[in-house]
N, C-alpha and C positions, 0 to 999 in steps of 0.2 A: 274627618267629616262629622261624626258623630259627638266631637266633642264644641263643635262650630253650631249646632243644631239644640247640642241642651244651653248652649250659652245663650241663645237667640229665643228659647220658649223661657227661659230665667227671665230674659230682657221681659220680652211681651206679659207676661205675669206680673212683673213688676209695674206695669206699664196699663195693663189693665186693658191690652189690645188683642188682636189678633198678629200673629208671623207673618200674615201678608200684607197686614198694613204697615209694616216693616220694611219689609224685601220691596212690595209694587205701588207704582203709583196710583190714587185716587181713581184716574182715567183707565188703569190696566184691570181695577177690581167694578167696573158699573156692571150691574147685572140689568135687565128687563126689568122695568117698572111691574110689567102684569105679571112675570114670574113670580118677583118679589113678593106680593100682594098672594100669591098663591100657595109660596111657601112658608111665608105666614100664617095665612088660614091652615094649611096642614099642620103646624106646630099646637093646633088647637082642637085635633081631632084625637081618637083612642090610639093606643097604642096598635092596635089590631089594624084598625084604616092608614095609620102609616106604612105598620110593615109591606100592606098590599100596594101601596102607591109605591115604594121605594121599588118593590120588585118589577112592578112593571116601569118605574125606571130606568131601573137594571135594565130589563129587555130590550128598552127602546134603544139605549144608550150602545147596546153590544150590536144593535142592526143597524143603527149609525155607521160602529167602525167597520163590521162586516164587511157593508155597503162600500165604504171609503176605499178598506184594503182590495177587495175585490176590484175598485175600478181603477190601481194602480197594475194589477196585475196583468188585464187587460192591454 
């Protein structure tokens, strides 16, 4: 597997892409127009205001699956 995975980021390097536009189609990578537009204006913020966005990220993201696992167990 691991040698399937360096051969694939050789690919896209050379290719000047990402591995998922590789692997998924077009329609399996759309994100949010206003995400988008959001995650770009953070690309343009200090490094200090990212790491606080990313963490609360983080937390959002972990009370998602929480959420999710807890209402399987149910």
């Amino acid at each position: 597997m691991d040698v399937w995975i360096g051969q694939l980021k050789k690919i896209a390097k050379t290719l000047r892409v990402s591995t998922d536009s590789l692997i998924f189609d077009d329609s399996d990578l759309v994100m949010d127009s206003e995400l988008t537009k959001q995650f770009n204006a953070i690309t343009n913020m200090s490094e200090d205001e990212q790491a606080i966005i990313k963490k609360l990220l983080e937390g959002m993201i972990m009370k998602s699956e929480v959420e999710r696992w807890s209402s399987r167990v149910r």
